[in-house]
PQR file of N, CA, C, O and H, with PARSE charges and radii, in Angstrom:
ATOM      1  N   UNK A   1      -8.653   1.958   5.889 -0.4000 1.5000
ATOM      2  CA  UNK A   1      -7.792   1.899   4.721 -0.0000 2.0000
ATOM      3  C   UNK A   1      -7.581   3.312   4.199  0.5500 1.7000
ATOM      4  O   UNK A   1      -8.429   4.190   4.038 -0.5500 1.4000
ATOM      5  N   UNK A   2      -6.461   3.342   4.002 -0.4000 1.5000
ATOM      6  CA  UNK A   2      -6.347   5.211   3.313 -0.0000 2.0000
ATOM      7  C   UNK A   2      -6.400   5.378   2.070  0.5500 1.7000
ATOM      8  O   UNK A   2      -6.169   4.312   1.498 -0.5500 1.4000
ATOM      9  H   UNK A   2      -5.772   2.629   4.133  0.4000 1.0000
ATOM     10  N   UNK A   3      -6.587   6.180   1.404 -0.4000 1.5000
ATOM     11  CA  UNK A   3      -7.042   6.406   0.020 -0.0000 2.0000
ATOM     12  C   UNK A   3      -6.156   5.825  -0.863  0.5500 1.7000
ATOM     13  O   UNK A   3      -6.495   4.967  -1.678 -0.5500 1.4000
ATOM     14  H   UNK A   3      -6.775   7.045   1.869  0.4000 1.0000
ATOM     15  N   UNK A   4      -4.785   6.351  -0.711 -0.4000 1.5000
ATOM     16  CA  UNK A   4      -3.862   5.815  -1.295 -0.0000 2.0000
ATOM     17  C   UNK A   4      -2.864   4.824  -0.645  0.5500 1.7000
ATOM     18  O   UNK A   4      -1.998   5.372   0.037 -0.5500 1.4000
ATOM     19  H   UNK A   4      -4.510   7.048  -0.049  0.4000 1.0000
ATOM     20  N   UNK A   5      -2.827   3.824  -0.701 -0.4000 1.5000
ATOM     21  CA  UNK A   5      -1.904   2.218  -0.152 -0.0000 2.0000
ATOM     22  C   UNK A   5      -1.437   2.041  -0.939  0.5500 1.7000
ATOM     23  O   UNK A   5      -1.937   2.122  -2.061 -0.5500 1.4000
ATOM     24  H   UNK A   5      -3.530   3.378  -1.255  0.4000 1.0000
ATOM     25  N   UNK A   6       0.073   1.626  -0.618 -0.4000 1.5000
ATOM     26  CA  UNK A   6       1.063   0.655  -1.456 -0.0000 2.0000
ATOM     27  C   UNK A   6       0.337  -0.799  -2.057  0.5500 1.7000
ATOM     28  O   UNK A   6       0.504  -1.295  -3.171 -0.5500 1.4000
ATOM     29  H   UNK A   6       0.479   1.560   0.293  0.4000 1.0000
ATOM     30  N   UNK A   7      -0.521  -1.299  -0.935 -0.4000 1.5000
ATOM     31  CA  UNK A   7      -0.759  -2.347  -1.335 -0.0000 2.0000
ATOM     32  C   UNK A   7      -2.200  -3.004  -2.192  0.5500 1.7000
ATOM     33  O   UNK A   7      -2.678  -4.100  -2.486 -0.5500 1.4000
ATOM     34  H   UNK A   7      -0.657  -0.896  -0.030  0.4000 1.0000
ATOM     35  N   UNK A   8      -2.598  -1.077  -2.405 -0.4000 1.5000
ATOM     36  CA  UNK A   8      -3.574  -1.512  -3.587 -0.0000 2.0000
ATOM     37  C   UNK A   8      -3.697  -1.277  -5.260  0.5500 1.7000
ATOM     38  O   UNK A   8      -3.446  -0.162  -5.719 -0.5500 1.4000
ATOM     39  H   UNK A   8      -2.210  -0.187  -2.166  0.4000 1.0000
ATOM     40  N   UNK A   9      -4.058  -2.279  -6.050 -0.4000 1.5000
ATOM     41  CA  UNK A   9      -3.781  -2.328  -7.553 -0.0000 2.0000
ATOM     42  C   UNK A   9      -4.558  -2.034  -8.254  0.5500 1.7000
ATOM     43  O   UNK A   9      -5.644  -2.582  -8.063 -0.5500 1.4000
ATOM     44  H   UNK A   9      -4.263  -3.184  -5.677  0.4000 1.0000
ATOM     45  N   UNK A  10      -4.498  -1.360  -9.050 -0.4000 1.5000
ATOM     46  CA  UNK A  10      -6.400  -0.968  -9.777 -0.0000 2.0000
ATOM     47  C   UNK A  10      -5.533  -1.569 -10.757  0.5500 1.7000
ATOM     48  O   UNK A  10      -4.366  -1.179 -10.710 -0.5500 1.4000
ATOM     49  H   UNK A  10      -3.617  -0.915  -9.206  0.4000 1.0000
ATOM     50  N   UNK A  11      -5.985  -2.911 -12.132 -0.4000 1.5000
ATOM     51  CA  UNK A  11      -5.915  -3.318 -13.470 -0.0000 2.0000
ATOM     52  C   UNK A  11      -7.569  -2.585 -14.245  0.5500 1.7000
ATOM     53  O   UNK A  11      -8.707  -2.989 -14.003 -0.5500 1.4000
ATOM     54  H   UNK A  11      -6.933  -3.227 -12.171  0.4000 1.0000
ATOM     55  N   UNK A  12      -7.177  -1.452 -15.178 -0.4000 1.5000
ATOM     56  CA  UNK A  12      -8.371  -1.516 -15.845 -0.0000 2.0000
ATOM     57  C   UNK A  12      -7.862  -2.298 -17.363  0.5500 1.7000
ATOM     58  O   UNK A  12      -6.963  -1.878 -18.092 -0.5500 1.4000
ATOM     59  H   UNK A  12      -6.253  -1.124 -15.375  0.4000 1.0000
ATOM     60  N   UNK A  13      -8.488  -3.220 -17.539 -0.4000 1.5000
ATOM     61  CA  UNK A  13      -8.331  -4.393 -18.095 -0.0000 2.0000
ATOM     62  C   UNK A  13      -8.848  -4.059 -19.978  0.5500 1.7000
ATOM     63  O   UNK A  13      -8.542  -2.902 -20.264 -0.5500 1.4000
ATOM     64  H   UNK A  13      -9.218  -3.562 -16.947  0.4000 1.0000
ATOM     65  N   UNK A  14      -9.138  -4.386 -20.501 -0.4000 1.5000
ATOM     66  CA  UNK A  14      -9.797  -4.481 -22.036 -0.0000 2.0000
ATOM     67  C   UNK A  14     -11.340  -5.071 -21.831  0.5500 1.7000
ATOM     68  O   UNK A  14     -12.389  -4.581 -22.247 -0.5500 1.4000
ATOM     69  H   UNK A  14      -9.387  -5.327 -20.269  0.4000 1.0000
ATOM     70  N   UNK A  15     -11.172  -6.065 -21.193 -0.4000 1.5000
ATOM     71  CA  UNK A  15     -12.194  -6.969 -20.761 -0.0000 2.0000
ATOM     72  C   UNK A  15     -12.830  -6.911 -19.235  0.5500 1.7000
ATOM     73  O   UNK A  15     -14.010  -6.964 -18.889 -0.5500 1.4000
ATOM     74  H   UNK A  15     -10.320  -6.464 -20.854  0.4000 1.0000
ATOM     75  N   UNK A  16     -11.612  -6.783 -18.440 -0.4000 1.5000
ATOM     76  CA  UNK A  16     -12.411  -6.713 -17.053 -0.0000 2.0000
ATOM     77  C   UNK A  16     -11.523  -5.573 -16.281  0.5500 1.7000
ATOM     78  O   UNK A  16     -10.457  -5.334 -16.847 -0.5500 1.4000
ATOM     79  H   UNK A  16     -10.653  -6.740 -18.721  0.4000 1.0000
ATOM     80  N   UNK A  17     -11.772  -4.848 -15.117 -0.4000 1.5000
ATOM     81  CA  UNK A  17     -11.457  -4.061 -14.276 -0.0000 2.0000
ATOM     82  C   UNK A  17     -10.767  -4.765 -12.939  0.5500 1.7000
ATOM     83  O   UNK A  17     -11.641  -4.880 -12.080 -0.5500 1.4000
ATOM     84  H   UNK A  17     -12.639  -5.041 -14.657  0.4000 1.0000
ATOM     85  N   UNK A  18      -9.864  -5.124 -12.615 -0.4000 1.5000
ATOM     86  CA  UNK A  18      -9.879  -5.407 -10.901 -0.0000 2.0000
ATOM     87  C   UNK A  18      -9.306  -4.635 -10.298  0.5500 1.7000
ATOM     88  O   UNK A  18      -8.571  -3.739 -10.712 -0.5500 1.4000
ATOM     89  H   UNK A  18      -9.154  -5.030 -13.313  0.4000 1.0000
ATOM     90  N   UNK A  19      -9.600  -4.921  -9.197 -0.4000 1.5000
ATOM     91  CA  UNK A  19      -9.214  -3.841  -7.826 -0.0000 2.0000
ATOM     92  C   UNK A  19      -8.723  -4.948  -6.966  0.5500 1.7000
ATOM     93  O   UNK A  19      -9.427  -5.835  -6.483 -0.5500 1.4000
ATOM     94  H   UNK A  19     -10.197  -5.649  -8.860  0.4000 1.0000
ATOM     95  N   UNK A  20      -7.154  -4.768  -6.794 -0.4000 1.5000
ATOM     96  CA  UNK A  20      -7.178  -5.853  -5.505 -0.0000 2.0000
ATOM     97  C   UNK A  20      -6.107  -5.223  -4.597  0.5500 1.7000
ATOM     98  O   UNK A  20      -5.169  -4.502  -4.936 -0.5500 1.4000
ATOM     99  H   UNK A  20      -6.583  -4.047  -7.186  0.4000 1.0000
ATOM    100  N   UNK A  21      -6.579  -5.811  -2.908 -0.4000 1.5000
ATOM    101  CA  UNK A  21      -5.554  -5.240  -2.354 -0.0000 2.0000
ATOM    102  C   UNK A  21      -4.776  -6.293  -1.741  0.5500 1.7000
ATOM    103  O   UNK A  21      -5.268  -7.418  -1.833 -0.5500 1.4000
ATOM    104  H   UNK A  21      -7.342  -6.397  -2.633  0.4000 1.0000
ATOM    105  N   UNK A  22      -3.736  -6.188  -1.171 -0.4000 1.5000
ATOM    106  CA  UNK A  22      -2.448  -6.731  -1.258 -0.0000 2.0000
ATOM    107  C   UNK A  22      -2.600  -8.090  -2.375  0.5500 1.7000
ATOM    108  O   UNK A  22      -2.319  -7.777  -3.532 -0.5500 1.4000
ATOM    109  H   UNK A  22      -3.337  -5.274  -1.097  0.4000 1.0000
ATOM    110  N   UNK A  23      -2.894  -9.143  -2.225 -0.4000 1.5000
ATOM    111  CA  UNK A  23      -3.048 -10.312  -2.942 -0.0000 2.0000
ATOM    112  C   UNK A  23      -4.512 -10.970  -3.096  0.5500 1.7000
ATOM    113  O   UNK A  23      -4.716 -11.960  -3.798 -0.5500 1.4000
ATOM    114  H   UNK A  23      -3.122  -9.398  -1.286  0.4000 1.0000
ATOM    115  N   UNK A  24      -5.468 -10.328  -2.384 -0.4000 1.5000
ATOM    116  CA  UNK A  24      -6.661 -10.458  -2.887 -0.0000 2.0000
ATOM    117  C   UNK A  24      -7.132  -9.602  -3.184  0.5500 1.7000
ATOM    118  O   UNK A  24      -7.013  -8.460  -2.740 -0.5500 1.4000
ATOM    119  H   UNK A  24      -5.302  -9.523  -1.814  0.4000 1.0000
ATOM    120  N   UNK A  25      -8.380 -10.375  -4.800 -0.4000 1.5000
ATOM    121  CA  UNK A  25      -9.011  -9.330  -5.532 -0.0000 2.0000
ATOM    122  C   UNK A  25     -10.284  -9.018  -4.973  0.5500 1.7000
ATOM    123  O   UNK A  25     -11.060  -9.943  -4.734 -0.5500 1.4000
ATOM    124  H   UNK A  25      -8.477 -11.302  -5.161  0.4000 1.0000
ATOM    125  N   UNK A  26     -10.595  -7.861  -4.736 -0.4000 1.5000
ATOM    126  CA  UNK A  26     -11.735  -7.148  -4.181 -0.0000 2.0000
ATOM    127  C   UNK A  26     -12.839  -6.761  -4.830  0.5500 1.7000
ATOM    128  O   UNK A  26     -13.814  -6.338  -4.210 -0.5500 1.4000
ATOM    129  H   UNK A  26      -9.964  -7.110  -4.930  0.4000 1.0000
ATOM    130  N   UNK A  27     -12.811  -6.871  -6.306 -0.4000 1.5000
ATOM    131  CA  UNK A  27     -13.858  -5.702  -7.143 -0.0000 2.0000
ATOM    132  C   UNK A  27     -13.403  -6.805  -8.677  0.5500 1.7000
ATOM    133  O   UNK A  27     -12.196  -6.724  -8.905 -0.5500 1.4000
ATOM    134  H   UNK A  27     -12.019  -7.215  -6.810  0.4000 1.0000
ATOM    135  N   UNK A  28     -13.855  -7.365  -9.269 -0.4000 1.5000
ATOM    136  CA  UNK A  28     -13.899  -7.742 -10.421 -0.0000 2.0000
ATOM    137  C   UNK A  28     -14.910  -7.845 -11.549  0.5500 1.7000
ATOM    138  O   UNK A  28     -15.294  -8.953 -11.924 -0.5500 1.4000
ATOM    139  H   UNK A  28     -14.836  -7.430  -9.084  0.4000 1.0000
ATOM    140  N   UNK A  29     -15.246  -6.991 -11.969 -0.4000 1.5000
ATOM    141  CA  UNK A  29     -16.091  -6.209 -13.137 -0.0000 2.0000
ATOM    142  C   UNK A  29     -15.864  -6.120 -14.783  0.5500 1.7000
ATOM    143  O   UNK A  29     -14.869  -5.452 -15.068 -0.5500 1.4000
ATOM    144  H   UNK A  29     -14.934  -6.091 -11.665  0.4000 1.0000
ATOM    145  N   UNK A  30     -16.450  -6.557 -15.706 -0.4000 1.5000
ATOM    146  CA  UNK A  30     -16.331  -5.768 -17.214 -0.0000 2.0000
ATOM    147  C   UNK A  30     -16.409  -4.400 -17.287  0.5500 1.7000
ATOM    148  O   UNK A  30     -17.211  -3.540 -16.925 -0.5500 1.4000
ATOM    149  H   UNK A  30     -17.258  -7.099 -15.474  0.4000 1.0000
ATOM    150  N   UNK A  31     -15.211  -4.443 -17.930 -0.4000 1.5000
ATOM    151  CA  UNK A  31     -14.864  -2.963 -18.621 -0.0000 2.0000
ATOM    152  C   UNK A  31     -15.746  -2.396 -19.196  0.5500 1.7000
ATOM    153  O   UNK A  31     -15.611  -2.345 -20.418 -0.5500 1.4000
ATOM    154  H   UNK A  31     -14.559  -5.142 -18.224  0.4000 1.0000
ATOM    155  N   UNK A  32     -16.934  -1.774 -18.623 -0.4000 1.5000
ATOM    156  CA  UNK A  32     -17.828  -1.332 -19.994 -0.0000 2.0000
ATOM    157  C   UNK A  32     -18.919  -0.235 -19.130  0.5500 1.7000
ATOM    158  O   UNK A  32     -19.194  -0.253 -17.930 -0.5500 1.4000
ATOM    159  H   UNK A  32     -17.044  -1.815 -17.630  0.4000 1.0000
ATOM    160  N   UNK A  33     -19.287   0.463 -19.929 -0.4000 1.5000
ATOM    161  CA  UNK A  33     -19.891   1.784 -19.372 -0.0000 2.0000
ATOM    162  C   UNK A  33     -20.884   2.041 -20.447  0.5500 1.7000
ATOM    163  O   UNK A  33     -20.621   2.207 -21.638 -0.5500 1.4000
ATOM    164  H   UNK A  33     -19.064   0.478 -20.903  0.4000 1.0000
ATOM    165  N   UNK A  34     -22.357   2.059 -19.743 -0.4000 1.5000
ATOM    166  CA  UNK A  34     -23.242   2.468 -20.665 -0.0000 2.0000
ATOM    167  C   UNK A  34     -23.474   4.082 -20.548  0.5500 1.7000
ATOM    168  O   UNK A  34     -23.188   4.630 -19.483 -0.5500 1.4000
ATOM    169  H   UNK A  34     -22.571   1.924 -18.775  0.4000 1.0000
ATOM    170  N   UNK A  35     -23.904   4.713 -21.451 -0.4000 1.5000
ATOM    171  CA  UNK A  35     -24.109   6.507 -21.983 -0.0000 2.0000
ATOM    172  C   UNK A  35     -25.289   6.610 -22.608  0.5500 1.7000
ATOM    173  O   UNK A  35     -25.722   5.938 -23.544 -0.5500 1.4000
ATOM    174  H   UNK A  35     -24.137   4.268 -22.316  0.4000 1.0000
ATOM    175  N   UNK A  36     -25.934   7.778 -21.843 -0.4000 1.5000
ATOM    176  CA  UNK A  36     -27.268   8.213 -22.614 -0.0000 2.0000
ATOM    177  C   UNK A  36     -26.965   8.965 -23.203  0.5500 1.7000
ATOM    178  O   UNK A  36     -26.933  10.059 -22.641 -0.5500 1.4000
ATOM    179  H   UNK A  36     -25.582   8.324 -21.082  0.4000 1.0000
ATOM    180  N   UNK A  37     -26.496   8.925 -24.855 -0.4000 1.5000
ATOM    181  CA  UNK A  37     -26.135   9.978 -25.588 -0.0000 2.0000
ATOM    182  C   UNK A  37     -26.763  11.363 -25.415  0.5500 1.7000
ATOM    183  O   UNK A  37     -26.037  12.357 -25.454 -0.5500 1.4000
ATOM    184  H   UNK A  37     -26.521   8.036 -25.312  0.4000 1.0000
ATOM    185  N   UNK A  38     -28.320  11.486 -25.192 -0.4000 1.5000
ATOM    186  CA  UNK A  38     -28.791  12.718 -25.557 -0.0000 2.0000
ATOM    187  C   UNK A  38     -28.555  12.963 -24.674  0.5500 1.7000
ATOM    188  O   UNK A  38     -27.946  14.021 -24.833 -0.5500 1.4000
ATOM    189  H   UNK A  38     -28.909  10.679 -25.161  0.4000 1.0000
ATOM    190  N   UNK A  39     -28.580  12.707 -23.450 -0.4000 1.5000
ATOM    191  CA  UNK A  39     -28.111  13.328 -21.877 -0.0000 2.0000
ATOM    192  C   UNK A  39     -26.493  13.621 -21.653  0.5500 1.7000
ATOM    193  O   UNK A  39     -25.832  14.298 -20.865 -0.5500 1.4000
ATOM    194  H   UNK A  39     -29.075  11.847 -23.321  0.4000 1.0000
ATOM    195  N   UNK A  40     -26.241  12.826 -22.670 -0.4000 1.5000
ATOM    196  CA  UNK A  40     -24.746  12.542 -22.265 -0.0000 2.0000
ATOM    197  C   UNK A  40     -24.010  12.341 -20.581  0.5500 1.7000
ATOM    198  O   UNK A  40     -23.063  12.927 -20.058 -0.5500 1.4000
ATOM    199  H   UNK A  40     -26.778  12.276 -23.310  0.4000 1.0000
ATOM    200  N   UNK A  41     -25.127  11.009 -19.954 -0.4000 1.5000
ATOM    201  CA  UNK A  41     -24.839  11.020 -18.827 -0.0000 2.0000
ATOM    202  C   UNK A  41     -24.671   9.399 -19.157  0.5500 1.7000
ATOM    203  O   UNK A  41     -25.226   8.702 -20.007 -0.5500 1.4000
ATOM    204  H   UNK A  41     -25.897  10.533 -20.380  0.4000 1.0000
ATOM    205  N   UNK A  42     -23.067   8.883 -17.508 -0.4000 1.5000
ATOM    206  CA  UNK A  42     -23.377   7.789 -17.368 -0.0000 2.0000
ATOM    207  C   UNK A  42     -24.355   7.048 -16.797  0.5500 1.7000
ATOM    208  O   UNK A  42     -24.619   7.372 -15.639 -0.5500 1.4000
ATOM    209  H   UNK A  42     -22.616   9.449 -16.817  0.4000 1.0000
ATOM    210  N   UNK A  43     -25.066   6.015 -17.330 -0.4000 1.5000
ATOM    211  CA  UNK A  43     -26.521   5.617 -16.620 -0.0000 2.0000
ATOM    212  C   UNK A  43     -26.003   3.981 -16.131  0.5500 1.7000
ATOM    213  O   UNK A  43     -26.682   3.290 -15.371 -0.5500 1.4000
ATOM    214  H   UNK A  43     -24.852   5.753 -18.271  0.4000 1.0000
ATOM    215  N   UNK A  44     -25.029   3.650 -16.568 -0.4000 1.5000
ATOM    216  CA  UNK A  44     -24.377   2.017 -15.938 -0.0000 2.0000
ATOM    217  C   UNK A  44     -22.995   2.111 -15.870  0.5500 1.7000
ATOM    218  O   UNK A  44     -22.435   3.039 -16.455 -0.5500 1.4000
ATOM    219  H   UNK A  44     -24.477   4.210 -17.186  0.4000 1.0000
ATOM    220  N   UNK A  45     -22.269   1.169 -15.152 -0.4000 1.5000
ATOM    221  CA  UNK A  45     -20.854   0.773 -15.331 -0.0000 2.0000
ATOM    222  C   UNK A  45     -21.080  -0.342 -15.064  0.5500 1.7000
ATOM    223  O   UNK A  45     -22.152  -0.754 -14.621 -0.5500 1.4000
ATOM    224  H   UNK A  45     -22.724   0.415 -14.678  0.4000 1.0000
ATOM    225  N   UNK A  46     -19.748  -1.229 -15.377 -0.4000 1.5000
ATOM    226  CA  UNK A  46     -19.380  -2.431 -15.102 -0.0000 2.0000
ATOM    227  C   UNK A  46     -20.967  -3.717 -15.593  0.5500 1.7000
ATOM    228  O   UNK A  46     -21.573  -3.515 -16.645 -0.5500 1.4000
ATOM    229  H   UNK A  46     -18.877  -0.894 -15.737  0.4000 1.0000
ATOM    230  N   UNK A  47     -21.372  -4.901 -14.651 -0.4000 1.5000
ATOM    231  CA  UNK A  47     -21.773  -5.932 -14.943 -0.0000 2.0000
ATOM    232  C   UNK A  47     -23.243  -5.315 -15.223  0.5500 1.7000
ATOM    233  O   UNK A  47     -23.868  -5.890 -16.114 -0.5500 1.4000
ATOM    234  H   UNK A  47     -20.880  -5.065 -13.796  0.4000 1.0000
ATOM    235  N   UNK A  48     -23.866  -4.254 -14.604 -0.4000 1.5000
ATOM    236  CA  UNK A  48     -24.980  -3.615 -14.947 -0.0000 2.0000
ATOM    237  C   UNK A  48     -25.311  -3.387 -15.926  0.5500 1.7000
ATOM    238  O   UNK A  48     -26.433  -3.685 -16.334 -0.5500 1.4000
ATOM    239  H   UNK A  48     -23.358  -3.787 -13.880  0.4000 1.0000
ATOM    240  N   UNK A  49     -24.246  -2.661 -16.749 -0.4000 1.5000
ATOM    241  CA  UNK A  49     -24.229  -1.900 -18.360 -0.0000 2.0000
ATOM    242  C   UNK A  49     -24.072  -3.145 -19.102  0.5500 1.7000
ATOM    243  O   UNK A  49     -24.006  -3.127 -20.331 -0.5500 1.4000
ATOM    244  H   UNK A  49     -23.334  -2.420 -16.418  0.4000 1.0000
TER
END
């Protein structure tokens, strides 16, 4: 698959993230990202965080 395809869709959502390519969804996740303020590093994304 090449980096960039016509036939793939990234939705970053309010609520959820998908990734799908041509008509199926591949990656369906909550929008949400945890932060260690004092580090100011990301330490989660998605269903983890």
């Amino acid at each position: 698959m090449a980096l960039f395809s016509r036939d793939l869709g990234i939705d970053l959502g309010t609520i959820s993230t998908r990734i799908a390519e041509g008509d199926q969804v591949i990656l369906r996740e909550p929008t949400v990202v945890a932060v260690h303020l004092q580090q100011q590093k990301i330490v989660e994304i998605g269903q983890e965080a």
